[in-house]
PyMOL commands that place a pseudoatom at each C-alpha (Angstrom):
pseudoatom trace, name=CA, resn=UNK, resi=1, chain=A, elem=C, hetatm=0, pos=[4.998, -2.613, 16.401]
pseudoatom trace, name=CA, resn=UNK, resi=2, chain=A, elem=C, hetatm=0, pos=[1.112, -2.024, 16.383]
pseudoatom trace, name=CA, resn=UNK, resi=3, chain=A, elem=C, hetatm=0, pos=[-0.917, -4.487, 16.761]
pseudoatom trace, name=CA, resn=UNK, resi=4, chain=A, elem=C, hetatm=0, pos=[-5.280, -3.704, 16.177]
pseudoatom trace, name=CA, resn=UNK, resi=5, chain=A, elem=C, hetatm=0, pos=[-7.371, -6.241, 17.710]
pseudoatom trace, name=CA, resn=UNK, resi=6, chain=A, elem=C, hetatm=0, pos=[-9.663, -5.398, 14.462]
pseudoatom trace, name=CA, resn=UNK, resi=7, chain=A, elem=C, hetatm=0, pos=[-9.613, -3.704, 11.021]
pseudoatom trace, name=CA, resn=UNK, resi=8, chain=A, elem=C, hetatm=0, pos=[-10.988, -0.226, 11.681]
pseudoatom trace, name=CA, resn=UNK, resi=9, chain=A, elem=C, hetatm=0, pos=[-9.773, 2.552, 9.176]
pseudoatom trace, name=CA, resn=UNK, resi=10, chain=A, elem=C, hetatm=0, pos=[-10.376, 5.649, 11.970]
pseudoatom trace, name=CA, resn=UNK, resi=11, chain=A, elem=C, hetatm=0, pos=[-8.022, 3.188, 14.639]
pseudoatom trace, name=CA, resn=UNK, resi=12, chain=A, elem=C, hetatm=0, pos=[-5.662, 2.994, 11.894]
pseudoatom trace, name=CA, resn=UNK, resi=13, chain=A, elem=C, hetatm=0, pos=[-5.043, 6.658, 10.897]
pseudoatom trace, name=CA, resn=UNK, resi=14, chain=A, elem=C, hetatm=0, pos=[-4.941, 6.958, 14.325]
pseudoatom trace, name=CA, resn=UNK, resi=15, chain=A, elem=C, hetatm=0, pos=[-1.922, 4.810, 14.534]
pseudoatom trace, name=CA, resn=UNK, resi=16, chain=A, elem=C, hetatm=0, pos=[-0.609, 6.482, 11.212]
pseudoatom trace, name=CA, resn=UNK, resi=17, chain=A, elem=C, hetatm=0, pos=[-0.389, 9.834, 13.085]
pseudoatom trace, name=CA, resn=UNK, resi=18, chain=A, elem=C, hetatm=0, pos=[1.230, 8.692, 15.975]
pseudoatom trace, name=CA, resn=UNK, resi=19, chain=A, elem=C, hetatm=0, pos=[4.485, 8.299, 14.184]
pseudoatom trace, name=CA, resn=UNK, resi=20, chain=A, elem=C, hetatm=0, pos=[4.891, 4.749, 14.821]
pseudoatom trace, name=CA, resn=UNK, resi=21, chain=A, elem=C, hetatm=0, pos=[3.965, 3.529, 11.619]
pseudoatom trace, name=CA, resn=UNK, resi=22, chain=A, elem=C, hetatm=0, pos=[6.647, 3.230, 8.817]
pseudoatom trace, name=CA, resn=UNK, resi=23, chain=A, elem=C, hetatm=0, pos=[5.853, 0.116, 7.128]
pseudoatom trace, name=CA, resn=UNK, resi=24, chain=A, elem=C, hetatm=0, pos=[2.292, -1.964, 6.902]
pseudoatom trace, name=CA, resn=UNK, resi=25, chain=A, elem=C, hetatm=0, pos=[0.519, -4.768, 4.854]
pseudoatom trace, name=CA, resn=UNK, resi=26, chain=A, elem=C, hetatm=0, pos=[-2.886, -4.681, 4.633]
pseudoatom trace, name=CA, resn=UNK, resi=27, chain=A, elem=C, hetatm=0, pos=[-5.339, -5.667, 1.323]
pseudoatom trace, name=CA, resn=UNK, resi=28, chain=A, elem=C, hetatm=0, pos=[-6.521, -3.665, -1.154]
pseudoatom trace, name=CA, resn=UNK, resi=29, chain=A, elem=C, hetatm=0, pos=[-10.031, -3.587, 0.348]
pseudoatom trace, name=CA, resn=UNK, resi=30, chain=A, elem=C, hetatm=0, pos=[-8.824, -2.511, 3.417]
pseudoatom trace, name=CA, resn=UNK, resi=31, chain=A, elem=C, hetatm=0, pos=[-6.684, 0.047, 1.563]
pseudoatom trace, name=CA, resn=UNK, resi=32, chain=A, elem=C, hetatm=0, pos=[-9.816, 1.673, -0.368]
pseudoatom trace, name=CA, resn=UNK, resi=33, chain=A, elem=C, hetatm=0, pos=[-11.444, 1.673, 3.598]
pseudoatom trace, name=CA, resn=UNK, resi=34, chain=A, elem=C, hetatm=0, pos=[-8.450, 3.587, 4.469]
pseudoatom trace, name=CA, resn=UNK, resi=35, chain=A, elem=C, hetatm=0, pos=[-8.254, 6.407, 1.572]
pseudoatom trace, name=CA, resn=UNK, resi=36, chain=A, elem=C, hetatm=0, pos=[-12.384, 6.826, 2.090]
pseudoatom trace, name=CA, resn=UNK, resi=37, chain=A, elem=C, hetatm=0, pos=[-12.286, 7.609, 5.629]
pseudoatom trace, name=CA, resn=UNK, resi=38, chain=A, elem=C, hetatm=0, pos=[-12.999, 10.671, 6.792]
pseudoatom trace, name=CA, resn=UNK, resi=39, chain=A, elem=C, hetatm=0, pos=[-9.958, 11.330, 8.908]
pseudoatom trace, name=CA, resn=UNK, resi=40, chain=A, elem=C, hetatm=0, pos=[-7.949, 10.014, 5.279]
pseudoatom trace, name=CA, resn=UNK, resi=41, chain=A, elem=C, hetatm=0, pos=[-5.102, 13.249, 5.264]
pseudoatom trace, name=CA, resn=UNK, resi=42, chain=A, elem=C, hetatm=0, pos=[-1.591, 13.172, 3.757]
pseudoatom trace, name=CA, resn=UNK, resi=43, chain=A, elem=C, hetatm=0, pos=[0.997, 11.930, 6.474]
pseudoatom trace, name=CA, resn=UNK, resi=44, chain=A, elem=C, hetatm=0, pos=[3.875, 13.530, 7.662]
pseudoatom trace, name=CA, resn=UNK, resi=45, chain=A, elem=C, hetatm=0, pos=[5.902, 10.914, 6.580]
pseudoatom trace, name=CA, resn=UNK, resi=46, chain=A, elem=C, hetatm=0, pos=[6.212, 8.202, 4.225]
pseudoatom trace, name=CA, resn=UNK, resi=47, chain=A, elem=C, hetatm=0, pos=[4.411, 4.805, 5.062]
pseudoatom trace, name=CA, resn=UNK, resi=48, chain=A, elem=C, hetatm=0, pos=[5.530, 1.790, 2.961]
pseudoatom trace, name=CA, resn=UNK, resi=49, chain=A, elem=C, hetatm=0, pos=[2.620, -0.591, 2.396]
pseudoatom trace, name=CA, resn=UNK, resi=50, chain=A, elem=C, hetatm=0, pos=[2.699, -4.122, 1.095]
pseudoatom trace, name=CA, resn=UNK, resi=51, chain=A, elem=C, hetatm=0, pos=[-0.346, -5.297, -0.290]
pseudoatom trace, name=CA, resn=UNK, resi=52, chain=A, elem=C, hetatm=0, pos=[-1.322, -8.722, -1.831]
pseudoatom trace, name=CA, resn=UNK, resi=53, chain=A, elem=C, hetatm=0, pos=[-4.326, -10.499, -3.599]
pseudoatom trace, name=CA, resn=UNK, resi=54, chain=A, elem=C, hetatm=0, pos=[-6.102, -8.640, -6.227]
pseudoatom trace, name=CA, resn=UNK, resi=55, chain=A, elem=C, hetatm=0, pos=[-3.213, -5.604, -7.824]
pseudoatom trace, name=CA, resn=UNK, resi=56, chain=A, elem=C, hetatm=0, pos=[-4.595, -2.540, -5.960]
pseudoatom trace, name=CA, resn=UNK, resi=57, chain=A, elem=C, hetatm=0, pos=[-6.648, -0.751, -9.005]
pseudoatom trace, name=CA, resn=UNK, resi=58, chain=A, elem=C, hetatm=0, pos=[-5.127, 2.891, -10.698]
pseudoatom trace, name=CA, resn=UNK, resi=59, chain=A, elem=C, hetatm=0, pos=[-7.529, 5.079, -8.992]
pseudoatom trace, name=CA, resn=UNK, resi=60, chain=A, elem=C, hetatm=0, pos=[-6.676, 3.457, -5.201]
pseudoatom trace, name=CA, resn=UNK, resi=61, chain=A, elem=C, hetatm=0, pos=[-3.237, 4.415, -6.086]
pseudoatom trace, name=CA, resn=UNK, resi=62, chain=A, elem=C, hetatm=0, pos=[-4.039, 7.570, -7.304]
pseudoatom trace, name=CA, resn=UNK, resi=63, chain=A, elem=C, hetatm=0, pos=[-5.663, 8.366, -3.649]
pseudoatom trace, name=CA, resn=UNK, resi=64, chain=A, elem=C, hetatm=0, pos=[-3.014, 6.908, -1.446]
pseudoatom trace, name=CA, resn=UNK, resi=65, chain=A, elem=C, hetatm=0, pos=[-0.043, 8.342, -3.032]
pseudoatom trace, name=CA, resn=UNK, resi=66, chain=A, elem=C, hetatm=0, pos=[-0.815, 12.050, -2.250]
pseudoatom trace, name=CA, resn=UNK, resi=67, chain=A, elem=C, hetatm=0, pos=[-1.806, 10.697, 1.493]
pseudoatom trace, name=CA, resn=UNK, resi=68, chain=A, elem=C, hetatm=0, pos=[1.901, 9.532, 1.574]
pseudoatom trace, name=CA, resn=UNK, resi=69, chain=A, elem=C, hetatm=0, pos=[1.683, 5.806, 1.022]
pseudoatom trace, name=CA, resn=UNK, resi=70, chain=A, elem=C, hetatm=0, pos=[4.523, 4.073, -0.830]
pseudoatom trace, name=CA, resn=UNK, resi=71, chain=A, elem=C, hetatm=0, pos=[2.278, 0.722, -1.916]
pseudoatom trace, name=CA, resn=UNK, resi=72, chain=A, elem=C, hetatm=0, pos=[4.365, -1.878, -3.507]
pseudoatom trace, name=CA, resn=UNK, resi=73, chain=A, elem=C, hetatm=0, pos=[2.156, -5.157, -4.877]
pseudoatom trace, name=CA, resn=UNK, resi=74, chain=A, elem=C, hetatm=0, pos=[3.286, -8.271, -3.364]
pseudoatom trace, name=CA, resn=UNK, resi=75, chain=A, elem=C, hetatm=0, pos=[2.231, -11.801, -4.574]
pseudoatom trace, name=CA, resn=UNK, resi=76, chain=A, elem=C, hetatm=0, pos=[2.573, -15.360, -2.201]
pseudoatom trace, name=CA, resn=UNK, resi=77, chain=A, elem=C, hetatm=0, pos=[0.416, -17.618, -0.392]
pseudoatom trace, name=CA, resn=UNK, resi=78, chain=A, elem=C, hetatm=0, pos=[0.593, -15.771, 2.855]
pseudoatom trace, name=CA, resn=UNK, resi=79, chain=A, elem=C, hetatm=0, pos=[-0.883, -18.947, 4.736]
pseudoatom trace, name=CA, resn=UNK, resi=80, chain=A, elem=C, hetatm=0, pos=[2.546, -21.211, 3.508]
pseudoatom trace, name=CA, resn=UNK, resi=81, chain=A, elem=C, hetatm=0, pos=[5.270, -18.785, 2.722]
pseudoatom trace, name=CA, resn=UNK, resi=82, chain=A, elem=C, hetatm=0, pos=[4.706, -15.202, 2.006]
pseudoatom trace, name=CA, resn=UNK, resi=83, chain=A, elem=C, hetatm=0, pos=[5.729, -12.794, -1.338]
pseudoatom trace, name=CA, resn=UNK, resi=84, chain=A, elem=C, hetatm=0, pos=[7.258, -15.080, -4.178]
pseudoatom trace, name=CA, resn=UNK, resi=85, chain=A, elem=C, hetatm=0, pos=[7.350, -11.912, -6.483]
pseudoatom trace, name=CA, resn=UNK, resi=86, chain=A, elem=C, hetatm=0, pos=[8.177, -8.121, -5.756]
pseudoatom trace, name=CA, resn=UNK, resi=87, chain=A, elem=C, hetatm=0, pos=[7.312, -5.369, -7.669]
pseudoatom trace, name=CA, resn=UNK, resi=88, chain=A, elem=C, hetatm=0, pos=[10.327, -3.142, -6.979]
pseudoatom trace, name=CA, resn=UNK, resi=89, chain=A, elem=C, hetatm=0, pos=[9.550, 0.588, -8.440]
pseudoatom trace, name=CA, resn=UNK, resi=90, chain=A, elem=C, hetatm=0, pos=[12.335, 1.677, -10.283]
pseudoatom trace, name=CA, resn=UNK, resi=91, chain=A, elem=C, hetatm=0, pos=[13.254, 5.426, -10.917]
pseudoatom trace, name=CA, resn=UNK, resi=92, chain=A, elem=C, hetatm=0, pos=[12.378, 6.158, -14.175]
pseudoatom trace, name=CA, resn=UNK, resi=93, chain=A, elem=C, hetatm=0, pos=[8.789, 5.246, -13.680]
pseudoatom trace, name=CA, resn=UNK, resi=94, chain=A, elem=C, hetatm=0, pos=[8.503, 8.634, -11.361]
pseudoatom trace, name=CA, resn=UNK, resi=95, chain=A, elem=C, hetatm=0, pos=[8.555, 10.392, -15.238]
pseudoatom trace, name=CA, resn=UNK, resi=96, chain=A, elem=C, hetatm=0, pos=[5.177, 8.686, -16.208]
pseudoatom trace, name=CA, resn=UNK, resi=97, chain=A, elem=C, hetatm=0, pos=[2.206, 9.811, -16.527]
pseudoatom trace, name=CA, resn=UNK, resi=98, chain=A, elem=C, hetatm=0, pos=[0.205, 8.896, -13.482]
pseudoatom trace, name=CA, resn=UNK, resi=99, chain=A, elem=C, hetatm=0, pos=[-2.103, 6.298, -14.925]
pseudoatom trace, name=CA, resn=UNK, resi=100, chain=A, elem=C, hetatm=0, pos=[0.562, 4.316, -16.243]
pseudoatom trace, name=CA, resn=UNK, resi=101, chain=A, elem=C, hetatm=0, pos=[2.509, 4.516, -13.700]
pseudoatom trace, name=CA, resn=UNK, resi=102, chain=A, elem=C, hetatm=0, pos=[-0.308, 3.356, -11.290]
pseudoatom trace, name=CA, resn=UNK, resi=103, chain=A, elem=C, hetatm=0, pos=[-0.628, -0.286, -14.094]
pseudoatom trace, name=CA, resn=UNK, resi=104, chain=A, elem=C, hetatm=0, pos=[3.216, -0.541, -13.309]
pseudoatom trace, name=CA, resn=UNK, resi=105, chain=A, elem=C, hetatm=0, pos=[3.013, -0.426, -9.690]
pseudoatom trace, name=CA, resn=UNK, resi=106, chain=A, elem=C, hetatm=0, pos=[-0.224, -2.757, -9.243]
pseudoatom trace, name=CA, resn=UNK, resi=107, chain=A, elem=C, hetatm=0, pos=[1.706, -5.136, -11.459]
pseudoatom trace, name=CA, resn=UNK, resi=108, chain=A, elem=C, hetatm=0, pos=[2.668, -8.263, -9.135]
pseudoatom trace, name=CA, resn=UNK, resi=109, chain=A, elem=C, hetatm=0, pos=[6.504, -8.360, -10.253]
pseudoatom trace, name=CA, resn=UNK, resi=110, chain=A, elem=C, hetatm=0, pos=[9.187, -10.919, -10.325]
pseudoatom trace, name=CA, resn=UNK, resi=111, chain=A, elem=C, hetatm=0, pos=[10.454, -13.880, -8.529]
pseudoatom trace, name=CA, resn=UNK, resi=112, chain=A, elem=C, hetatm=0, pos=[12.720, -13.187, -5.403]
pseudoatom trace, name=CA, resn=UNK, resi=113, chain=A, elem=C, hetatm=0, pos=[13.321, -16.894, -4.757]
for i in range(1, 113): cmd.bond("trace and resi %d" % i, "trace and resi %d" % (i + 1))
show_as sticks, trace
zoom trace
């Protein structure tokens, strides 16, 4: 696990390149502070990110999937129980055309409850 005692985009590509990450949540703001950062370069790995809130727009998308992210929108009141709905990416959407298939993946799912 890594824990940052703050949100700072150069600490977390740090992080990023170090290996240790697989898997993070963060929001789409700090998600657009993460693609604009200088040190922003395509891992060498996947990273799975959850993010919540507003859907992540088609151009964020656009900059974080060559970078290596995996972002998958998640929707729940974090402060009671967490994700309520899941947008799982299914298979066939890897055939679409890139914006649509960044409106699919910023959509915030279905129930998993």
């Amino acid at each position: 696990h890594v824990c940052l005692r703050k949100i700072d985009a150069g600490d977390i590509w740090t992080a990023l390149h170090g290996g240790a990450v697989t898997h993070f949540s963060a929001a789409p703001t700090v998600l657009t502070m993460i693609a604009e950062h200088p040190a922003a370069q395509p891992l060498p790995h996947p990273v799975h990110v959850d993010t919540g809130g507003p859907p992540p727009s088609p151009a964020l998308l656009a900059r974080l999937t060559p970078l290596g992210f995996d972002v998958t929108h998640l929707y729940g009141l974090t402060e009671t129980y967490g994700p309520v709905a899941v947008n799982v990416w299914q298979p066939e959407w890897d055939e679409l055309a890139p914006e649509e298939a960044a409106k699919l993946r910023a959509r915030q799912g279905v129930g998993n409850i």
